[in-house]
LOTOR-765206 format. One record per residue: residue number from 0; residue in one letter; x, y, z of N, C-alpha, C in turn. Coordinates in pm, 1 decimal. Layout:
[atom NUM,A,[X,Y,Z],[X,Y,Z],[X,Y,Z]]
...
% end
This chain:
[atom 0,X,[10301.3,1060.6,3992.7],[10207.9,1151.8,3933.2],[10144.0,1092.1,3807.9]]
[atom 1,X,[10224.9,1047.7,3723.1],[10176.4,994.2,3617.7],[10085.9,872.0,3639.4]]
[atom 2,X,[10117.3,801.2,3746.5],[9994.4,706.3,3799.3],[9894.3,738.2,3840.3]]
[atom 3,X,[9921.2,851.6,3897.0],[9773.9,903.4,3943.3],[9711.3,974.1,3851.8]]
[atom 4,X,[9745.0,1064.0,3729.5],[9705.1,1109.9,3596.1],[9615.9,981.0,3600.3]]
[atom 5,X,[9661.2,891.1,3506.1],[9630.1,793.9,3465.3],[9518.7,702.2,3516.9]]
[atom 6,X,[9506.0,730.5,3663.3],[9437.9,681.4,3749.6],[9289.0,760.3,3723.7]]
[atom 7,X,[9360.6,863.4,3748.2],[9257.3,996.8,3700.8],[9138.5,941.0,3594.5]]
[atom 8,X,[9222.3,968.2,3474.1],[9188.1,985.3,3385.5],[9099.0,871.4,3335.6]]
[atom 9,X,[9119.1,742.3,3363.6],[9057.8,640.8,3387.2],[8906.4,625.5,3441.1]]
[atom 10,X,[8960.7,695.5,3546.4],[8830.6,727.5,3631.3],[8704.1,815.6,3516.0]]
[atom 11,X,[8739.2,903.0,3502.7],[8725.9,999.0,3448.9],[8625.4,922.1,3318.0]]
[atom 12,X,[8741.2,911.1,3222.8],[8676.6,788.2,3084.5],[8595.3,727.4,3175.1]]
[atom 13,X,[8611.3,645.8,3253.5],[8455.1,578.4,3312.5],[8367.0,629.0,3350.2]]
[atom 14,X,[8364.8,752.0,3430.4],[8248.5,808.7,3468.3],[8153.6,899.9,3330.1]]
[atom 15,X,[8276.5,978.4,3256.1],[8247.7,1005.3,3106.9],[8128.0,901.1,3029.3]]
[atom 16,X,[8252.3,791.3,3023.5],[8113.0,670.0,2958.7],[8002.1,631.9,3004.4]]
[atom 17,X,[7988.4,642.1,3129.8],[7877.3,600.0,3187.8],[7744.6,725.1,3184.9]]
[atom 18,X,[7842.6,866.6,3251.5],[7745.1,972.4,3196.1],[7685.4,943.0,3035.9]]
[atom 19,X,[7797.0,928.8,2932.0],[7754.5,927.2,2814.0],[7645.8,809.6,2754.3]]
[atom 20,X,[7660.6,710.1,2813.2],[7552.4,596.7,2812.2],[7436.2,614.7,2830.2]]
[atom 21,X,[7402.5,684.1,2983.6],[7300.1,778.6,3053.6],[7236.0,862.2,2927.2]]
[atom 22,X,[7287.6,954.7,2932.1],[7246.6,1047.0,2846.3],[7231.1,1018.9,2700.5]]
[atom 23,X,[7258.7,928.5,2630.7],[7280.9,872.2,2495.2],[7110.2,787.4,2515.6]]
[atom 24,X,[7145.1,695.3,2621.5],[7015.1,630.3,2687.4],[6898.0,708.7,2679.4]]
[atom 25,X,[6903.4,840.3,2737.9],[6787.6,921.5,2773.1],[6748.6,967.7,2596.4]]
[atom 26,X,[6870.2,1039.9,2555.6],[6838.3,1104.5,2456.1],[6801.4,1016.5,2316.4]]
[atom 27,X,[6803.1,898.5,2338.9],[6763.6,808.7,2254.7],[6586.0,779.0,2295.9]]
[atom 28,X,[6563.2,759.8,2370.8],[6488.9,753.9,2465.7],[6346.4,827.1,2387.2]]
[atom 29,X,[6429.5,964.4,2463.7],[6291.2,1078.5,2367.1],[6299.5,1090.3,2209.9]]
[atom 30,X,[6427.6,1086.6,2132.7],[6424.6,1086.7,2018.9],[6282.0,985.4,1972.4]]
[atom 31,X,[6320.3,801.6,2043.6],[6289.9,725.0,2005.2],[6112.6,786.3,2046.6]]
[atom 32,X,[6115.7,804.2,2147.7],[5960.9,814.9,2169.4],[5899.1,936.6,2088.3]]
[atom 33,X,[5984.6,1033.9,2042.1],[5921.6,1125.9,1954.2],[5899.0,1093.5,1851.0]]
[atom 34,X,[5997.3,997.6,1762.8],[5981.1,991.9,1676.9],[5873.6,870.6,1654.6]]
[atom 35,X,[5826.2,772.9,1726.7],[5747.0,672.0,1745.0],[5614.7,748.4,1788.5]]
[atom 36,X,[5584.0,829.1,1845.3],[5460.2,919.7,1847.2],[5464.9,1003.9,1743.1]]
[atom 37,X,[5559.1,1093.8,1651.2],[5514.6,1103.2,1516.5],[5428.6,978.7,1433.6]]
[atom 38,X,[5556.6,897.1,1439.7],[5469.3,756.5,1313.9],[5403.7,709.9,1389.6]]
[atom 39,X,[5337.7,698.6,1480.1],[5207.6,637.5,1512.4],[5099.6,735.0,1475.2]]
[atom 40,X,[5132.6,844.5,1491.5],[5031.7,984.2,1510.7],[5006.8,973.2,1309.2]]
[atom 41,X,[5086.6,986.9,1278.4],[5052.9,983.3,1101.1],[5010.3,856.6,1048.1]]
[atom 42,X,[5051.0,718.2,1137.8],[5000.2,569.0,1084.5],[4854.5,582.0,1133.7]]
[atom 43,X,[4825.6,622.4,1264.2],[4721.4,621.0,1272.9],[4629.1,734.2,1197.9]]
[atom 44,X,[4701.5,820.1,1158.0],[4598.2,905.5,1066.8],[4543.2,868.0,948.6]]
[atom 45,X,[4682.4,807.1,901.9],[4595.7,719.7,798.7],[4478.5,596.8,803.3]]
[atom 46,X,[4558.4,533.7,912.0],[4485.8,404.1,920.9],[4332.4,493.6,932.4]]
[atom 47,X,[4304.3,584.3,1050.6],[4195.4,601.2,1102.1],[4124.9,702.4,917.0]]
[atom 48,X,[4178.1,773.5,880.6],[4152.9,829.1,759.8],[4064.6,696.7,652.1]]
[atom 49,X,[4146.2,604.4,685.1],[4112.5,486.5,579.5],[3959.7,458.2,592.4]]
[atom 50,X,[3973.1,397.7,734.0],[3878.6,346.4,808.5],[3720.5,433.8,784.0]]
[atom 51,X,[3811.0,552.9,899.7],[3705.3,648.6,852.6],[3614.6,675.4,731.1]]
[atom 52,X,[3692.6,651.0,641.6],[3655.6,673.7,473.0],[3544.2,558.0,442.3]]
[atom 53,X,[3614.8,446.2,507.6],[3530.0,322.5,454.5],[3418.0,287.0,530.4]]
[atom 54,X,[3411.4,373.7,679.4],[3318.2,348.3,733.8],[3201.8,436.0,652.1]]
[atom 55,X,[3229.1,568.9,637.4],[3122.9,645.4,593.9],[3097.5,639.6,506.7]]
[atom 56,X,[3166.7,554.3,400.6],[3129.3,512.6,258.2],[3004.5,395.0,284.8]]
[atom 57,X,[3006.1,295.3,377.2],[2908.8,217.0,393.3],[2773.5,272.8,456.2]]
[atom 58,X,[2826.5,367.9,522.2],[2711.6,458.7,612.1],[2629.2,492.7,529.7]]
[atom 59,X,[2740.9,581.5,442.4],[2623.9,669.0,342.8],[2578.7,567.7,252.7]]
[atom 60,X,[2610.4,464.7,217.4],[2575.9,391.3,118.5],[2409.4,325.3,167.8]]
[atom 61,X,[2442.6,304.0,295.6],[2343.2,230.6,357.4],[2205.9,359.1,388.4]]
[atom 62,X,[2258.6,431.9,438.2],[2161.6,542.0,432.2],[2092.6,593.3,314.7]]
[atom 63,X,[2187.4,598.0,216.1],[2143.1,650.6,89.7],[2010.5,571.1,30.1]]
[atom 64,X,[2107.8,444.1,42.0],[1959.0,340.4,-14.4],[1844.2,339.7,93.0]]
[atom 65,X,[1867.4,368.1,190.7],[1688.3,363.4,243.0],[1655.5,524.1,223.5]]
[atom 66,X,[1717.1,589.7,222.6],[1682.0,777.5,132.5],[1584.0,742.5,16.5]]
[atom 67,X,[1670.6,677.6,-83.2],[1623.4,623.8,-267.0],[1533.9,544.7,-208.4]]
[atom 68,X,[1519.7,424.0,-118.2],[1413.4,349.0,-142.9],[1308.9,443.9,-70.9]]
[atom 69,X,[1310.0,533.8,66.0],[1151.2,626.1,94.0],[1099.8,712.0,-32.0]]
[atom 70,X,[1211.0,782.4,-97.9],[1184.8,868.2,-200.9],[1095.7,834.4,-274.3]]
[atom 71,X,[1190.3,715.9,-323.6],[1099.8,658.1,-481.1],[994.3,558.3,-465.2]]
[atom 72,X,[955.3,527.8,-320.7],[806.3,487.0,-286.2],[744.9,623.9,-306.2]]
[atom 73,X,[781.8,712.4,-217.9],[695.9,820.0,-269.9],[672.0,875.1,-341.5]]
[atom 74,X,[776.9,889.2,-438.5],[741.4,956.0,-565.6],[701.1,821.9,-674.3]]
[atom 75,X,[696.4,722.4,-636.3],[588.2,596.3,-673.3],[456.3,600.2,-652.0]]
[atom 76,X,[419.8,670.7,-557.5],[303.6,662.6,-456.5],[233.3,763.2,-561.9]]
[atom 77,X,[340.9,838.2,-517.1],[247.8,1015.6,-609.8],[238.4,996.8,-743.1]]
[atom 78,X,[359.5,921.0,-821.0],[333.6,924.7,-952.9],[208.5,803.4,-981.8]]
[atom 79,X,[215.6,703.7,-899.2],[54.9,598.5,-912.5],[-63.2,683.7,-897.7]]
[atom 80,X,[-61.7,751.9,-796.5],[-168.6,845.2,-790.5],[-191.6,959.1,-910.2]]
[atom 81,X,[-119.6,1020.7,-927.6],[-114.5,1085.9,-1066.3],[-182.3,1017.9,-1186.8]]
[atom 82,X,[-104.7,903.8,-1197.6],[-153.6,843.5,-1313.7],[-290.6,761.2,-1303.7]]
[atom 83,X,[-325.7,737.2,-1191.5],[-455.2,695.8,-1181.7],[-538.6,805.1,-1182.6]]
[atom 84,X,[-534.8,920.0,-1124.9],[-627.6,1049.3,-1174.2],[-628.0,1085.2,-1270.3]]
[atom 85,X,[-519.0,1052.6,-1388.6],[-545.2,1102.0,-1499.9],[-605.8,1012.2,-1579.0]]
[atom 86,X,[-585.4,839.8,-1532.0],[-622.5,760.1,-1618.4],[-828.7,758.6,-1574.4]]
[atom 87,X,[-821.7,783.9,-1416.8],[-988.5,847.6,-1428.3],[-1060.1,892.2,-1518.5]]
[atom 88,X,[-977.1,1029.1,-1535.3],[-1038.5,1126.2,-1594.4],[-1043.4,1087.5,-1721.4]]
[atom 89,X,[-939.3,1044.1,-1805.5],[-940.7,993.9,-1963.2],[-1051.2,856.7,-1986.2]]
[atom 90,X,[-1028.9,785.3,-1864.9],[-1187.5,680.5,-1873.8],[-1302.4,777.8,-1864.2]]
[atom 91,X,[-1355.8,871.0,-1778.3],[-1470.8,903.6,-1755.0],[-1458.1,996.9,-1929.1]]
[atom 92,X,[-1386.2,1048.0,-1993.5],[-1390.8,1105.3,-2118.1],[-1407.9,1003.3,-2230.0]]
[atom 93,X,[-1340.1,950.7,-2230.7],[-1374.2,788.9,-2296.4],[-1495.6,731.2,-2345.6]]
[atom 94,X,[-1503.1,739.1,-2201.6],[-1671.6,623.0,-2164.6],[-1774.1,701.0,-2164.7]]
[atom 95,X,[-1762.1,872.5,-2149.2],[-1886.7,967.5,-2182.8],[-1865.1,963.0,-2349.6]]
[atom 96,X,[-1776.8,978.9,-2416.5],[-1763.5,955.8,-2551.6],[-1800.4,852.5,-2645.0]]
[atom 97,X,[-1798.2,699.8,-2555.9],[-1813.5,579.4,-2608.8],[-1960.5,596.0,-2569.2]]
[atom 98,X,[-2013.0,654.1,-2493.5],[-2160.2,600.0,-2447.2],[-2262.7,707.2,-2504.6]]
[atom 99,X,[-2178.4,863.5,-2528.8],[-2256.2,932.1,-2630.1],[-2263.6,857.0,-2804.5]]
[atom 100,X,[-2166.7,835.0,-2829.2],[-2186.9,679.4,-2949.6],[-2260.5,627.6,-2986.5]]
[atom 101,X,[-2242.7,546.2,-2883.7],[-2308.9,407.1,-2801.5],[-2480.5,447.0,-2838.9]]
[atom 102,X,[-2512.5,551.1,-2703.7],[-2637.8,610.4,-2722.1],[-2694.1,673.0,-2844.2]]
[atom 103,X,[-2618.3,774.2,-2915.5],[-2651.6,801.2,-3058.7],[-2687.1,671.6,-3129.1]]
[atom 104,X,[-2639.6,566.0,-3155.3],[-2639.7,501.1,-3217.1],[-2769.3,336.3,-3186.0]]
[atom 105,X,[-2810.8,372.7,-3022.2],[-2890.1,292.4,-2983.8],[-3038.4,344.9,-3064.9]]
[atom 106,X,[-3002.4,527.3,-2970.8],[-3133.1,570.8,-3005.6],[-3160.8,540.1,-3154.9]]
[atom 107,X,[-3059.9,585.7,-3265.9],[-3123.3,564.1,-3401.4],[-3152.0,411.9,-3453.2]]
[atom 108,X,[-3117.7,322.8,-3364.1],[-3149.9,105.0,-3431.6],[-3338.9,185.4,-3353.3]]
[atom 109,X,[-3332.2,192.5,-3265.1],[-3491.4,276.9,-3181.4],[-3559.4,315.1,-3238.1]]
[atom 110,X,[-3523.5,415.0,-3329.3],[-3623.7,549.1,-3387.6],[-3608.4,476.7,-3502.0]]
[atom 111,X,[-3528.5,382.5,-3592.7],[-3532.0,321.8,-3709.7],[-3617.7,232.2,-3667.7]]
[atom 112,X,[-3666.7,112.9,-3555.1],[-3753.8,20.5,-3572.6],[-3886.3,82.2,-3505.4]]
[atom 113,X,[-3867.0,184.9,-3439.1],[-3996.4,256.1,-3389.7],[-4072.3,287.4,-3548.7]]
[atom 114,X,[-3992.6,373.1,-3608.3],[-4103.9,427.0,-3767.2],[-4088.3,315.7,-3811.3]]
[atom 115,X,[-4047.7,170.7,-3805.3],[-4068.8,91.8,-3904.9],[-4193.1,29.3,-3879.2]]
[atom 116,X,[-4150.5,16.6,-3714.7],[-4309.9,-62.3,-3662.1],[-4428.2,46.2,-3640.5]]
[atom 117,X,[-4468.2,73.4,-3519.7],[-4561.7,175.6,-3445.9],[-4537.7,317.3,-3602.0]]
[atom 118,X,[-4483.4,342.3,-3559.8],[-4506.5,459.2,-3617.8],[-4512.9,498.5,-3760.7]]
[atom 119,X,[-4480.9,425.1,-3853.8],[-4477.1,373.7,-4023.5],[-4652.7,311.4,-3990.5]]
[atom 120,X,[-4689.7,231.5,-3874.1],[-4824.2,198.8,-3875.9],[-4945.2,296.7,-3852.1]]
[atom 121,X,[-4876.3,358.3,-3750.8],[-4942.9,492.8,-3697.2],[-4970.6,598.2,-3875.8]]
[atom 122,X,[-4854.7,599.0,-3903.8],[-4863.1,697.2,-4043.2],[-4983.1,647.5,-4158.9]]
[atom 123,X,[-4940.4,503.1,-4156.9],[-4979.9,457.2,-4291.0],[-5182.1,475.2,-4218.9]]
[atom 124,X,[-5182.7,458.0,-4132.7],[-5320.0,443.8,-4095.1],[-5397.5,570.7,-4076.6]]
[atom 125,X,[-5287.3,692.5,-4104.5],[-5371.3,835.6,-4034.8],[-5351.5,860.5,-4228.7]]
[atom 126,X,[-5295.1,827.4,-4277.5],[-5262.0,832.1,-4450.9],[-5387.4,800.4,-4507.9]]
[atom 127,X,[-5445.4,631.7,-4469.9],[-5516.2,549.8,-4517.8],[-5661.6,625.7,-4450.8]]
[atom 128,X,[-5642.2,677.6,-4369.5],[-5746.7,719.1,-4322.5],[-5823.8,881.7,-4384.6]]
[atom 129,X,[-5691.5,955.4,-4436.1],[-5740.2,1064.5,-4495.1],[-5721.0,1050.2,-4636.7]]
[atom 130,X,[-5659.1,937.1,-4692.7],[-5704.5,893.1,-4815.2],[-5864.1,853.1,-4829.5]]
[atom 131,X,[-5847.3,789.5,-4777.3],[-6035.4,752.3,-4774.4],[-6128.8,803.0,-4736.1]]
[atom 132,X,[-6113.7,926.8,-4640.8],[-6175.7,1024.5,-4643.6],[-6187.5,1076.9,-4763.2]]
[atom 133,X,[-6071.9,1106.8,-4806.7],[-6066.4,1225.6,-4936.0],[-6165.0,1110.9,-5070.5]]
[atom 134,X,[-6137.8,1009.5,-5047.9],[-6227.0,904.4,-5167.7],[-6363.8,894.8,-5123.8]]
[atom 135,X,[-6383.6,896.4,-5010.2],[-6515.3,858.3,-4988.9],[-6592.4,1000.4,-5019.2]]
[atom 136,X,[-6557.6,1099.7,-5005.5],[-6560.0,1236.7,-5020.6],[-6648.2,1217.1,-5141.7]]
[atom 137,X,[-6539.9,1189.3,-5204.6],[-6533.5,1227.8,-5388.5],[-6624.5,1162.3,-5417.2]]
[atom 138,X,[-6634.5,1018.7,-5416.9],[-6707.9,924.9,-5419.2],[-6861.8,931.9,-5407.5]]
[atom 139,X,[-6854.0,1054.4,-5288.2],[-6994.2,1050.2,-5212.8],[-7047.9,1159.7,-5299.0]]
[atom 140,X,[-6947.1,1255.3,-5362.7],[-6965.9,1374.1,-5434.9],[-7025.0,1338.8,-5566.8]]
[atom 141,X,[-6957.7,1229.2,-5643.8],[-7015.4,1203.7,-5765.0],[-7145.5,1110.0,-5798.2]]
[atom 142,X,[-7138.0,1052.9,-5671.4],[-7255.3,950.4,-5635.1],[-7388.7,1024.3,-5595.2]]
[atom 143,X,[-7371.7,1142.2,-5528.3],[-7509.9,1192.9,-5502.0],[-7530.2,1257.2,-5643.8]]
[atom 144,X,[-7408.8,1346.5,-5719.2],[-7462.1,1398.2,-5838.4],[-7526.9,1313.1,-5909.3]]
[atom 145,X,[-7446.9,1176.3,-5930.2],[-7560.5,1109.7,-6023.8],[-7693.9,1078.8,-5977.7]]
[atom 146,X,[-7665.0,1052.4,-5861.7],[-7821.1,1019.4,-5779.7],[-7881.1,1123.4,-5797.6]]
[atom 147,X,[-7849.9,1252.2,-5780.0],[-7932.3,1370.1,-5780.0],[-7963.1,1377.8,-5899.3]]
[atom 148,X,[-7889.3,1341.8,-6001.4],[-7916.9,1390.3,-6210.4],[-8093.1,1267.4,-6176.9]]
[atom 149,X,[-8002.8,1112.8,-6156.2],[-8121.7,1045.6,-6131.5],[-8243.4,1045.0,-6094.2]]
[atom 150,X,[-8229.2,1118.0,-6002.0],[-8382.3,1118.2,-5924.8],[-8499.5,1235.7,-5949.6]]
[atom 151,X,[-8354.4,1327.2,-6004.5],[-8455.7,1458.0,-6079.1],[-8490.8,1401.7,-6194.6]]
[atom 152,X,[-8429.9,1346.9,-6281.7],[-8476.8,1311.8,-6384.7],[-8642.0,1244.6,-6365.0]]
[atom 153,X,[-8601.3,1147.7,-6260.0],[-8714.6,1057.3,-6223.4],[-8834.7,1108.4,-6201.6]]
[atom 154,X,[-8806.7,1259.6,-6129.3],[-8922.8,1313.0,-6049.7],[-8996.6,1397.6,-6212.2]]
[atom 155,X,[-8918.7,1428.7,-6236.1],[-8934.3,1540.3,-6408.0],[-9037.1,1424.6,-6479.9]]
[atom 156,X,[-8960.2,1333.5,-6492.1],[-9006.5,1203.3,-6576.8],[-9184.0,1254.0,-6507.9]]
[atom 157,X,[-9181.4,1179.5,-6379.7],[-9317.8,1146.4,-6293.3],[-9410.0,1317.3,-6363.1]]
[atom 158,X,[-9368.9,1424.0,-6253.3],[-9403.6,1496.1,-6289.8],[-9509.9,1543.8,-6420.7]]
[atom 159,X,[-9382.9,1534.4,-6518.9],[-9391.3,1535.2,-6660.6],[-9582.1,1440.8,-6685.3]]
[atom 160,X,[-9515.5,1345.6,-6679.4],[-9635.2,1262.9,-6669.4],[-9772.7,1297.7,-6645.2]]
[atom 161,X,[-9716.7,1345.7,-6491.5],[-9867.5,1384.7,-6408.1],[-9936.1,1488.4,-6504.4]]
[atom 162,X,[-9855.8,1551.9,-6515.2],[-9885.6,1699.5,-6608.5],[-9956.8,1674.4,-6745.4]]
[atom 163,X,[-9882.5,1571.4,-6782.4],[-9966.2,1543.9,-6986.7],[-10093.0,1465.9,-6926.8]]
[atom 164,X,[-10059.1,1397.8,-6837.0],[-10185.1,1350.5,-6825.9],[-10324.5,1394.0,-6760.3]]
[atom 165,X,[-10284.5,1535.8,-6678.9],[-10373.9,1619.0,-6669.5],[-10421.3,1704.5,-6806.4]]
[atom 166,X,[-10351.9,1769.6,-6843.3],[-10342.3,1829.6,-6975.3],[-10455.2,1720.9,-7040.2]]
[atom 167,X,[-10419.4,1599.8,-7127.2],[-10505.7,1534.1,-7185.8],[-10626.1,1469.8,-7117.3]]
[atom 168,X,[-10641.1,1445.5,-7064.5],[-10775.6,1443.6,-6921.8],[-10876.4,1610.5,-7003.3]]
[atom 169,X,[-10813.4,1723.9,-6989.0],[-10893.0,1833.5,-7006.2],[-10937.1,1822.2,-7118.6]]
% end
């Protein structure tokens, strides 16, 4: 009996160990694969987290700058344009300002050598002309009086004459 216990039991421990191998096997098995699909599942979260991060950091980076560079052509574009309409407008104010100046200042060198020439000649000659009117006037005024004192005298004189010498004749 005790040999066959023993026999038993033998048996037994072996089939025991071998179940227990089995099952130690298996249950290692899924442990191992669970726990190796956790840390892959979180390595790769990170890894892909990383990645991810660094991809869209270049993305946006790269995007961004052609964003900033359309923008600020355009708001280059608009602000050139801006400033050339305003710099228009401050030339055409400018240059109506410089040329009202300009012109004030042409016309009067103009109207200063116009009366110096033509028209200082024009004056002095419509001057000279009613000066000498007004002299020849006068002139002509005191000249006939004397001529007139003269010639009456002359005729009085004659007259006179004719007269005594009729008178003494009688």
């Amino acid at each position: 009996m005790e040999e066959v216990m023993e026999e038993v039991m033998e048996e037994m421990m072996e089939v025991m160990e071998e179940v227990m191998e089995e099952v130690m096997e298996e249950v290692m098995e899924e442990v191992m694969e669970e726990v190796m699909e956790e840390v892959m599942e979180e390595v790769m979260e990170e890894v892909m987290e990383e990645v991810m991060e660094e991809v869209m950091e270049e993305v946006m980076e790269e995007v961004m700058e052609e964003v900033m560079e359309e923008v600020i052509e355009e708001v280059m574009e608009e602000v050139m344009e801006e400033v050339m309409e305003v710099m228009e407008e401050v030339l055409e104010e400018v240059m109506e300002e410089v040329m009202e100046e300009v012109m004030e200042e042409v016309m009067e060198e103009v109207m200063e050598e116009m009366m110096e020439e033509e028209v200082m000649e024009e004056v002095m000659e419509e001057v000279m002309e009613e000066v000498m009117e007004e002299v020849m006037e006068e002139v002509m005024e005191e000249v006939t009086e004397e001529v007139m004192e003269e010639v009456m005298e002359e005729m009085m004189e004659e007259v006179m004459e004719e007269v005594m010498e009729e008178v003494m004749e009688e």
